[in-house]
TIVOZA-259709 format. One record per residue (C-alpha): residue number from 1; residue in one letter; x, y, z. Coordinates in pm, 1 decimal. Each point is the difference from the previous one (the first is absolute). Layout:
% TIVOZA-259709
resi / resn / px / py / pz
NUM / a / X / Y / Z
...
***
This chain:
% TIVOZA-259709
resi / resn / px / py / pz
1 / x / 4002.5 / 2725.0 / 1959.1
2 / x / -201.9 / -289.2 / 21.0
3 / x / -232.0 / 146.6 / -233.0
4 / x / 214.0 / 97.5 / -246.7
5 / x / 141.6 / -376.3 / 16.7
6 / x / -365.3 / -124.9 / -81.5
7 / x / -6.5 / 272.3 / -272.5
8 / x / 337.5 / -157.6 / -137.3
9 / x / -172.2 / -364.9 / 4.6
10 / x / -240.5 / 106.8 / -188.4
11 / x / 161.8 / 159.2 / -285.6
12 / x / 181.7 / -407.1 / -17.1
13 / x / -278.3 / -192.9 / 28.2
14 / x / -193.9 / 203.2 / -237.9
15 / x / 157.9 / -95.2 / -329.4
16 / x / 48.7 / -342.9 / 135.4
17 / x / -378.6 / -43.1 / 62.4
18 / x / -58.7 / 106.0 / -347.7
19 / x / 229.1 / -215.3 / -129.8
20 / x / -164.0 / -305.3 / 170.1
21 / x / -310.9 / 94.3 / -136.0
22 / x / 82.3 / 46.6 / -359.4
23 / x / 191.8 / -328.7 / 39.3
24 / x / -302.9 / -182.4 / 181.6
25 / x / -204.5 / 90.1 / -331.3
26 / x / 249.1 / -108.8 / -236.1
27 / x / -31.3 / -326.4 / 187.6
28 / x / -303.8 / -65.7 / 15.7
29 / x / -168.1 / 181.1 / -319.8
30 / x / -99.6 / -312.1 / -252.2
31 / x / 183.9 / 223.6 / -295.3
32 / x / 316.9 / 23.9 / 156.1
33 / x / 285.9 / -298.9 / -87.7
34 / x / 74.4 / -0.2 / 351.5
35 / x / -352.4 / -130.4 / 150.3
36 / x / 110.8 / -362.6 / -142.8
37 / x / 307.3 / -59.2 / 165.7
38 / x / 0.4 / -239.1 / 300.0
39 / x / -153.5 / 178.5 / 334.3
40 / x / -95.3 / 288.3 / -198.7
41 / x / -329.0 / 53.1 / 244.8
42 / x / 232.1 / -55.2 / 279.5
43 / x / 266.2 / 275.0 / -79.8
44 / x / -306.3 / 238.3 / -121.7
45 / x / -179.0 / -54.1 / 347.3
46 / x / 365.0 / 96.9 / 215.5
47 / x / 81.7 / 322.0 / -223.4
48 / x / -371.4 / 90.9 / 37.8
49 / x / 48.0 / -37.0 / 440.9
50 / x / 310.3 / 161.2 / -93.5
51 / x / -165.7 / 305.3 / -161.3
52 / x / -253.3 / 44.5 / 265.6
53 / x / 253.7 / -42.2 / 290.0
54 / x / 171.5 / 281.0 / -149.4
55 / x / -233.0 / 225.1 / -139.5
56 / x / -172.1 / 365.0 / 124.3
57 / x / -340.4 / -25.1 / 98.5
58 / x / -208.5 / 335.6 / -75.1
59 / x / -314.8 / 76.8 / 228.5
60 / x / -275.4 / -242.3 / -176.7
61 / x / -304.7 / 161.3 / -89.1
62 / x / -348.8 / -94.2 / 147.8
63 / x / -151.6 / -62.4 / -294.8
64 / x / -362.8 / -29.9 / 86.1
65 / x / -171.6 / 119.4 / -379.4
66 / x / -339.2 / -151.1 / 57.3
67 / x / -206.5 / -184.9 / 256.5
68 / x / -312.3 / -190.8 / 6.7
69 / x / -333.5 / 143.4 / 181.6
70 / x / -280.4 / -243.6 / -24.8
71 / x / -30.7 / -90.2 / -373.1
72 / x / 191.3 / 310.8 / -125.7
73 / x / 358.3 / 38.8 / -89.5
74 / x / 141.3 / 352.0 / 110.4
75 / x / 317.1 / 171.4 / -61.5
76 / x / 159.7 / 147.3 / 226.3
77 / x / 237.7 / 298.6 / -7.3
78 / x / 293.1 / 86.8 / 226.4
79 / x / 15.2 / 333.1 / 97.7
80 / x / 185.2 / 235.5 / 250.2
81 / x / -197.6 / 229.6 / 233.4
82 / x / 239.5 / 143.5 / 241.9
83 / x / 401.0 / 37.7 / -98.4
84 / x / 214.0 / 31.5 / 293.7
85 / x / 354.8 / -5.0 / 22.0
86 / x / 25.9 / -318.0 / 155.1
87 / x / -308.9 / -177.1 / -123.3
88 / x / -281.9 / 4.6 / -270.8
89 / x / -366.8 / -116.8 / 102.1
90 / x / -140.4 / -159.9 / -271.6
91 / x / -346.2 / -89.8 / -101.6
92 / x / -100.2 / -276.1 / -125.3
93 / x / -323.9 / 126.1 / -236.6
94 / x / -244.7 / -248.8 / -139.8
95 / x / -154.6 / 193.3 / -324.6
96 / x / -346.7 / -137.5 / 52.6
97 / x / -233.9 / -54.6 / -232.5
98 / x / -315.3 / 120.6 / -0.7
99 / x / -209.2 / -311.8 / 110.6
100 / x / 255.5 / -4.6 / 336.2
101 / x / -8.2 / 368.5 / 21.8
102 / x / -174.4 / -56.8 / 380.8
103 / x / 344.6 / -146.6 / 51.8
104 / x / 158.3 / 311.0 / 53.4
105 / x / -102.0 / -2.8 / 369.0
106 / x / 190.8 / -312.3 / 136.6
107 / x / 189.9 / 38.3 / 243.0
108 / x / 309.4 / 234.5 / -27.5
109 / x / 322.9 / -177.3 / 99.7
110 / x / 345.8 / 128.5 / 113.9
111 / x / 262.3 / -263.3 / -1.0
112 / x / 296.6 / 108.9 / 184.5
113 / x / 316.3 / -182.5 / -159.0
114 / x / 279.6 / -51.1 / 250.2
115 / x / 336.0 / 238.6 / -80.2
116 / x / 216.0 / -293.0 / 99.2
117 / x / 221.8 / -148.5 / -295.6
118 / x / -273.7 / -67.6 / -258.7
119 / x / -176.5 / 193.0 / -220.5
120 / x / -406.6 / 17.1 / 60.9
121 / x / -13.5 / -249.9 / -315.4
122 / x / 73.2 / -239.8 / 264.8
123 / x / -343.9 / 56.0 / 60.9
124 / x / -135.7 / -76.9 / -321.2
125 / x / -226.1 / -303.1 / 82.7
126 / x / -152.4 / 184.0 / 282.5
127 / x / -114.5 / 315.2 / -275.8
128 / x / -111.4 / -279.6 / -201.3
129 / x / -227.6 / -181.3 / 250.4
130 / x / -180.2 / 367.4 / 98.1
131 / x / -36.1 / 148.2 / -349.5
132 / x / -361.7 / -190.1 / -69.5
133 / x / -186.7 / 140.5 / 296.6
134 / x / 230.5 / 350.0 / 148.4
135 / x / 138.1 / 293.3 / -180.6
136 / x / 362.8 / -75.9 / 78.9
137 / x / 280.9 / 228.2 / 86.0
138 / x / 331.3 / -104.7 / 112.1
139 / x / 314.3 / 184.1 / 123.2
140 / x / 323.9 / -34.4 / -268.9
141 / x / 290.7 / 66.7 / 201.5
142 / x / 295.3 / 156.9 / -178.4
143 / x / 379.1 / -163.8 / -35.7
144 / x / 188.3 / 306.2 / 231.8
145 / x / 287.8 / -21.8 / -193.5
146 / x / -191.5 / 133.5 / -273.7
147 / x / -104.6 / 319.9 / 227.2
148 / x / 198.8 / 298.6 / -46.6
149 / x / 177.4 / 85.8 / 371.9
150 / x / -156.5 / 325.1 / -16.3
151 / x / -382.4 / -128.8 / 32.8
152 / x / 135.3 / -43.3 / 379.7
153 / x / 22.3 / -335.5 / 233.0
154 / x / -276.3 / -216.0 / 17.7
155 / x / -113.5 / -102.4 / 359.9
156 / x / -224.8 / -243.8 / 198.2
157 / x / -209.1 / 299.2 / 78.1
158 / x / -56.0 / 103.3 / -376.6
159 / x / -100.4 / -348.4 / -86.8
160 / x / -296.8 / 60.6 / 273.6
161 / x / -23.1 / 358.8 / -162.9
162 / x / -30.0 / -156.2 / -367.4
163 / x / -288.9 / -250.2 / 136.7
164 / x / -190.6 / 314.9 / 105.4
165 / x / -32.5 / 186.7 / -258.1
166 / x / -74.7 / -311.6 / -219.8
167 / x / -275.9 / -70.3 / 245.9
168 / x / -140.8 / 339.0 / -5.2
169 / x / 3.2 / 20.6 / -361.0
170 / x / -185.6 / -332.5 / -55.1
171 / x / -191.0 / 44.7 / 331.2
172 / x / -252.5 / -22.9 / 187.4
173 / x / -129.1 / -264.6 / -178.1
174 / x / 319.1 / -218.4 / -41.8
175 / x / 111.8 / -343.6 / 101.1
176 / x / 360.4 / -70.7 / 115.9
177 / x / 175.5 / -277.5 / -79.7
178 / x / 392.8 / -13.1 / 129.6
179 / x / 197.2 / -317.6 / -73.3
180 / x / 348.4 / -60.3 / 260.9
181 / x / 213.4 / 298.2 / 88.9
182 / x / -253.8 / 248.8 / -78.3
183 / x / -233.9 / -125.7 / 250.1
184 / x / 167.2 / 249.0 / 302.0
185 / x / 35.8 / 345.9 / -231.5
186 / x / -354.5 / -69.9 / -76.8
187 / x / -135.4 / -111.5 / 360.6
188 / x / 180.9 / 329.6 / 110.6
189 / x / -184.4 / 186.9 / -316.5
190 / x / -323.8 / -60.8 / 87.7
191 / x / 35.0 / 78.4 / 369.0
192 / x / 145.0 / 332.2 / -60.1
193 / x / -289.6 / 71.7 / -215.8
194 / x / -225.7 / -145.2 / 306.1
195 / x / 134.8 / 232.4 / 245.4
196 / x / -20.7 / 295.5 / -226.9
197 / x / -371.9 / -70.3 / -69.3
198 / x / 91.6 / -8.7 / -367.6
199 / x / -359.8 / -26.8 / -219.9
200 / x / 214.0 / -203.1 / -237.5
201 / x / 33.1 / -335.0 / 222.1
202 / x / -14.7 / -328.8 / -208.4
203 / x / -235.9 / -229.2 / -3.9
204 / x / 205.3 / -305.6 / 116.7
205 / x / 353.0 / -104.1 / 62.0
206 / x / 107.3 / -355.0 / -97.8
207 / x / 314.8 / -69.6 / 113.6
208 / x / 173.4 / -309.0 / -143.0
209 / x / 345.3 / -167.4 / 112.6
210 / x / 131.6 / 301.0 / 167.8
211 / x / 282.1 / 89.1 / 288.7
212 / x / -262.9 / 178.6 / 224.9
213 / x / 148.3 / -140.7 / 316.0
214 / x / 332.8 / -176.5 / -87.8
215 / x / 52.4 / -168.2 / 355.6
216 / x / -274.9 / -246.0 / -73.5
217 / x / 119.4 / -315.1 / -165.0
218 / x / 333.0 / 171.5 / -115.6
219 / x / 132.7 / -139.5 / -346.2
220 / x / 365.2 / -4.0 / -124.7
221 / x / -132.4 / 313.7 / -156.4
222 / x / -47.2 / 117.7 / 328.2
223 / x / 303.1 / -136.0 / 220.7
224 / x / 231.7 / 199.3 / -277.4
225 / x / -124.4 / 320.4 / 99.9
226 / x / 34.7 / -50.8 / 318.0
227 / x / 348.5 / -202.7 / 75.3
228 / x / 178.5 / 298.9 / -210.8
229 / x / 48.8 / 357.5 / 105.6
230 / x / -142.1 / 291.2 / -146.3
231 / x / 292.2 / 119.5 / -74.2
232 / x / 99.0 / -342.6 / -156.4
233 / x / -249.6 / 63.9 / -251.2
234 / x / 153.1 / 316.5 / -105.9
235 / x / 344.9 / -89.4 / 10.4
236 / x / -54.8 / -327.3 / -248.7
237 / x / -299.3 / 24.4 / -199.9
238 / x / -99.7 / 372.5 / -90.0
239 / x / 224.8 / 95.4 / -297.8
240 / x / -9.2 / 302.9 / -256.6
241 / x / -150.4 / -14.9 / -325.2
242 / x / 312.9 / 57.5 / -282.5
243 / x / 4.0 / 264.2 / -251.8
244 / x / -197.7 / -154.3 / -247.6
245 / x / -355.4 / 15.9 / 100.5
246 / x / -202.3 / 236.7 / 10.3
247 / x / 35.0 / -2.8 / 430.9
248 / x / 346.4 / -5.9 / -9.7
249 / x / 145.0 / 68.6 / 378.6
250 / x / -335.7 / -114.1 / 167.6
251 / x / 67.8 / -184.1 / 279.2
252 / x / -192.8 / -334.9 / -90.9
253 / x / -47.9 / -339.0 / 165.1
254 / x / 97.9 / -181.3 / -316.2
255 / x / -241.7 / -254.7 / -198.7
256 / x / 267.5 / -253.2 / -112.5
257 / x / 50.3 / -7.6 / 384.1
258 / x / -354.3 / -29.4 / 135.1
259 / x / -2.5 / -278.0 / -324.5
260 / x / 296.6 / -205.3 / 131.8
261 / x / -204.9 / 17.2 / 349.4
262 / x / -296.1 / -158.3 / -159.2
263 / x / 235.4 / -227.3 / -158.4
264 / x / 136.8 / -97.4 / 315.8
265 / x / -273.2 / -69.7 / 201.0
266 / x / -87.6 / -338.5 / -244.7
267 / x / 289.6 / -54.9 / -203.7
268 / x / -40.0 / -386.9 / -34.4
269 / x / -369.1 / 79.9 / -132.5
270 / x / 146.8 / 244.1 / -288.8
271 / x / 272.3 / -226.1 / -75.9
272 / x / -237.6 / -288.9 / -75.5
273 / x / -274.4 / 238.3 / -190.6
274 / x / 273.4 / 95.1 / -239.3
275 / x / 121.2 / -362.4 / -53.9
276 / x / -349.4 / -133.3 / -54.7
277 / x / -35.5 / 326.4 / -226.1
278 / x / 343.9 / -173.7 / -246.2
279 / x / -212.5 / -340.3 / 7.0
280 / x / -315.3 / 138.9 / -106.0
281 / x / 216.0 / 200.6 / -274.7
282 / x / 136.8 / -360.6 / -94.3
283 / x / -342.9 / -163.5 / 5.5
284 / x / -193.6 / 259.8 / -185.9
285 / x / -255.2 / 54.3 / 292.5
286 / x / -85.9 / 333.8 / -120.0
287 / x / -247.2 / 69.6 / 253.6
288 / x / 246.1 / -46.3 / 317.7
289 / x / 262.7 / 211.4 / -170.8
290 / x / -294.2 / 274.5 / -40.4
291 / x / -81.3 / -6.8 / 353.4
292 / x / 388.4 / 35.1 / 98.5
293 / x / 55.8 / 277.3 / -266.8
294 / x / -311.4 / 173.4 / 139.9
295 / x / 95.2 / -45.0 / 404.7
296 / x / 366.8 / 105.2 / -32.5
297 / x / -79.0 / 281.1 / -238.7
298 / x / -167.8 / 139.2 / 311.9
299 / x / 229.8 / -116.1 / 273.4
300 / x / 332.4 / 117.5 / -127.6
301 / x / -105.3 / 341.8 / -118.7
302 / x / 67.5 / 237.3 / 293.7
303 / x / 3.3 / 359.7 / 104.3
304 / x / 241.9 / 237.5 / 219.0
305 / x / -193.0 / 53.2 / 326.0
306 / x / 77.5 / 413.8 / 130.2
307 / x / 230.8 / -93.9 / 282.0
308 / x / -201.0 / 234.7 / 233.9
309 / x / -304.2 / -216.2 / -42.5
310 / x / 189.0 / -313.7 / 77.5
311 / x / 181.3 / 112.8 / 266.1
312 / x / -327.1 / 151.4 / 166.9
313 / x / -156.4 / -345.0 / -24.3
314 / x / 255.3 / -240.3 / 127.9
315 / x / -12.4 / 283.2 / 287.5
316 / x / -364.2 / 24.4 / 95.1
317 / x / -138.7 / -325.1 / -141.1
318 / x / 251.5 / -213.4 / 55.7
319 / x / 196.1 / 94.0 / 326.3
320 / x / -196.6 / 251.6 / 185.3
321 / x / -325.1 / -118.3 / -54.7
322 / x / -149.8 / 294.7 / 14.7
323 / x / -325.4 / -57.5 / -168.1
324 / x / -110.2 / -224.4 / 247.3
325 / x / 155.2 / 181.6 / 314.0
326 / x / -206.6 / 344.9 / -123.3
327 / x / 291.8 / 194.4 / 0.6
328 / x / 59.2 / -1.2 / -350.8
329 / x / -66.5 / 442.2 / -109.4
330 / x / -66.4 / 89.0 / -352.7
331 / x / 122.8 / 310.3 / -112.5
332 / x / -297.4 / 160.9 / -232.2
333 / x / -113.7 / 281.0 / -168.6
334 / x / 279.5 / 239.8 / 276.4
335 / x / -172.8 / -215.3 / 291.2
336 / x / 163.2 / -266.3 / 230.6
337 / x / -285.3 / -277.1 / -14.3
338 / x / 2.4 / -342.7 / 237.4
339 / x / -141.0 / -309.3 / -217.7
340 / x / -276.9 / -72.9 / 206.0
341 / x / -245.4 / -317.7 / -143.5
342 / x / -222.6 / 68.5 / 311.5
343 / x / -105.6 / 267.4 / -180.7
344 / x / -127.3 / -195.4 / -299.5
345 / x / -387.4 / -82.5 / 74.2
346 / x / -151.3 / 47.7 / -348.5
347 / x / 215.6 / -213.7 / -239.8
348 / x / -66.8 / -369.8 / 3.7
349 / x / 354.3 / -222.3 / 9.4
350 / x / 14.9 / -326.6 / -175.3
351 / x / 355.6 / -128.3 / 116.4
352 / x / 137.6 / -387.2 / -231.7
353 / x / 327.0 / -151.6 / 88.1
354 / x / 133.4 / -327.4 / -210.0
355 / x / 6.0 / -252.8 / 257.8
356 / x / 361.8 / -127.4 / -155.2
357 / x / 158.3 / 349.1 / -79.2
358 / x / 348.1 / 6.8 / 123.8
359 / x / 36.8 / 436.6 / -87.8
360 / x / -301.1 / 108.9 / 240.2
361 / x / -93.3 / -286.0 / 319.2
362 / x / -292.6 / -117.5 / 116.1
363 / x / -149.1 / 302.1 / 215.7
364 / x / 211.4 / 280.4 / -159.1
365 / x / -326.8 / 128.6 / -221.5
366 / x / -263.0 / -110.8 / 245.9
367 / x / 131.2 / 208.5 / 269.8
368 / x / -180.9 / 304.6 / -199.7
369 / x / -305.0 / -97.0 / 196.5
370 / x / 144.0 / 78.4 / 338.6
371 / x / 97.9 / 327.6 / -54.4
372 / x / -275.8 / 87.0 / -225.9
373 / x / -221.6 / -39.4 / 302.1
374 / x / -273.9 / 232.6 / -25.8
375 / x / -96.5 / -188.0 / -380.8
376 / x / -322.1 / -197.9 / 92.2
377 / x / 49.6 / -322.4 / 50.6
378 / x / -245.3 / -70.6 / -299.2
379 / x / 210.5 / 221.3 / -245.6
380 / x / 291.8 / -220.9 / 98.6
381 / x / 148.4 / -318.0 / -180.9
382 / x / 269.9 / -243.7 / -1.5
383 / x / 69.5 / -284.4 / -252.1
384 / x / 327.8 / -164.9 / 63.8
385 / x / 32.6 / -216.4 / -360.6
386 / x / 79.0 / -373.2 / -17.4
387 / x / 277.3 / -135.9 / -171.7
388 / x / 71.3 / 378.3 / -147.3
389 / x / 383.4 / 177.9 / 43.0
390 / x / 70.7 / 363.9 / -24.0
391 / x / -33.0 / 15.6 / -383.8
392 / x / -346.8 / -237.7 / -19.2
393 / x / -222.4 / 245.9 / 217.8
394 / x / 54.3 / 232.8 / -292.2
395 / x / 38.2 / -218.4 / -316.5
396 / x / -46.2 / -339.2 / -159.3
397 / x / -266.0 / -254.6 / 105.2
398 / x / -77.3 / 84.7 / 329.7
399 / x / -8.9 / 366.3 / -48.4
400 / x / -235.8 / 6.6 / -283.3
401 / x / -239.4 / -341.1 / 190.7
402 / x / 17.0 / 50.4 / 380.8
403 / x / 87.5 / 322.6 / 60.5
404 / x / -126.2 / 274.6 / -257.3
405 / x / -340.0 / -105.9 / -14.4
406 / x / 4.3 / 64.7 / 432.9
407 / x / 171.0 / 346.0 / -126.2
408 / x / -291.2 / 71.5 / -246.7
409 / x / -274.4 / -97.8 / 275.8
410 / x / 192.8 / 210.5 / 253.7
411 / x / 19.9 / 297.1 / -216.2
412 / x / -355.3 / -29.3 / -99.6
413 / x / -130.5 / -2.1 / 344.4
414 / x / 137.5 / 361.0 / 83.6
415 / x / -96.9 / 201.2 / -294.2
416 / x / -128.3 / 241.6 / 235.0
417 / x / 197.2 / 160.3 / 358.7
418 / x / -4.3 / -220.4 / 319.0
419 / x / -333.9 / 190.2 / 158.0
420 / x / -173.9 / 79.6 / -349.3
421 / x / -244.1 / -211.9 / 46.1
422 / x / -93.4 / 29.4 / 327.6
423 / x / 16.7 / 400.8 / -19.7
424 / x / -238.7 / -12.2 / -307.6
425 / x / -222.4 / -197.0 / 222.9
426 / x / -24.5 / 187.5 / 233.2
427 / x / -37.7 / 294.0 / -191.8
***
């Protein structure tokens, strides 16, 4: 019901939003009468806050059509590789000219996007940062109420399925990169693929802000999962998608939901972003009400998470711990597979954590390196960044100053298999 409540909400505020933006315009367009009465830029500014408070906000699009390598300018194409029901992996491709064409070989990259309330766009600045020195492919989660019910549910252990094939399709010469949730599906992809001996092994695993052992530093994040039942969860936030989308009666953790948790978690900040955005309307600072346009674009468009996923990972993330217990199984391919990182010995780890993020603590990330164990010590490294939160290890200033150019070193420094070297030595 609550769903179909939200749905209801939506059909008001639409035409209201639109109003308030037609009005905004009239206000504040130098042709129209009305832009010379008295507090014309005032009234203009609170029907445009109006319209944005109230309107829909579609999945943005990356929009990455050109980067620059050295002195060249190259476009760059978007382009799907792999169509899945629940996800698309997309490739970045940089149509290189022919005086780069030795460019081909960088680095391939796979960026694992986390399924958990926004889309991979979210992402964007981290694509962006890459593009001039990896080939860059990403994983573009889909909105679930947009998947028909008969494609099937959508579990924890298909995520680490989906990772696996991408891996072995780009592989053995690829470079993960997984930002937050996707951190455990992936840690549990690549040591599935360790125990099986599979020739397709990446390269490296960097492993940025992510819930590998949740009992470390726990964050409100954290202590939600764990002061409510499981059955809590399913009782009050798992609702069905109505009739008309295309996944109408999937079972669905909700976006407007998982949006009002975001919400909630800093509501004093949002409230004061949105009034500075009405006095930057009033003053003219274009540039401030750019950035706000650009930020909230991203922040308030959301996606239906498969309620079988969710479910799975408040489970054996968040209150079992089972990753870092090793008694988390994986079923795969008809077998019943334990996750075990002790098995990992030829995939170097690079593990960052923000050293203010308030979604994944201080020692959530970095416990990777205790149960990778059997990584060499020298294919092994931590940066904890200063001043950073959850979103700056992956975008904005610090992201694109401190931390990718470590990323880019790391990355370059295993272009071949833990042992390579010394095997060819030998040899």
């Amino acid at each position: 019901m609550l769903y179909q409540l939200r749905e209801a909400q939506r059909a008001i505020l639409h035409p209201v939003s639109v109003w308030a933006e037609s009005m905004s315009k009239l206000y504040a367009n130098p042709y129209s009468p009305l832009s010379y009465i008295p507090m014309a830029n005032r009234v203009s500014a609170g029907l445009e806050l109006l319209h944005r408070l109230g309107k829909e906000y579609e999945k943005p699009e990356f929009g990455h059509k050109s980067t620059r390598i050295g002195e060249h300018d190259v476009t760059v194409a978007e382009r799907i590789e792999i169509t899945k029901p629940f996800c698309r992996l997309l490739k970045f491709e940089r149509l290189l000219p022919k005086a780069l064409a030795d460019r081909a070989d960088d680095p391939t990259v796979l960026i694992v996007a986390p399924l958990s309330g926004h889309h991979a766009t979210l992402l964007r600045d981290t694509v962006r940062a890459m593009l001039p020195d990896h080939n860059v492919y990403i994983t573009d989660w889909l909105d679930a109420r947009h998947v028909p019910v008969a494609n099937g549910p959508f579990h924890l252990d298909d995520y680490v399925a989906y990772c696996i094939e991408f891996i072995r399709y780009l592989g053995p010469e690829v470079h993960l990169i997984s930002v937050c949730q996707p951190t455990v599906p992936v840690m549990a992809a690549v040591s599935i693929m360790s125990t099986l001996n599979d020739p397709k092994l990446p390269l490296s695993m960097t492993m940025m802000g992510g819930p590998i052992d949740t009992r470390s530093s726990p964050t409100e994040v954290n202590n939600l999962a764990t002061n409510h039942s499981f059955g809590w969860f399913e009782r009050n936030v798992i609702y069905t998608v109505p009739g008309k989308y295309a996944g109408a009666g999937r079972r669905v953790y909700p976006g407007f939901l998982q949006h009002a948790g975001f919400v909630a978690m800093n509501p004093d900040r949002h409230m004061t972003s949105h009034y500075d955005y009405y006095l930057d309307l009033v003053r003219g600072d274009l540039d401030d009400v750019d950035g706000h346009r650009k930020f909230y674009d991203e922040y308030n468009a959301v996606l239906d998470m498969p309620a079988e996923y969710y479910l799975d990972t408040i489970r054996t993330v968040f209150q079992d711990h089972l990753l870092p217990q090793g008694q988390w199984h994986v079923n795969f391919e008809g077998k019943h597979i334990r996750v075990a990182p002790e098995d990992i010995r030829k995939v170097a780890l690079f593990t960052i954590e923000g050293e203010l993020d308030d979604i994944s603590g201080s020692g959530q990330t970095q416990a990777a390196h205790t149960l990778c164990a059997n990584i060499p010590a020298a294919h092994q490294l931590h940066l904890t960044a200063e001043g950073a939160g959850h979103y700056g290890i992956f975008s904005g200033r610090r992201w694109r100053e401190m931390i990718y150019p470590q990323v880019r070193e790391f990355i370059g420094q295993h272009r071949q298999r833990i042992g390579a070297r010394r095997l060819n030595a030998v040899a």
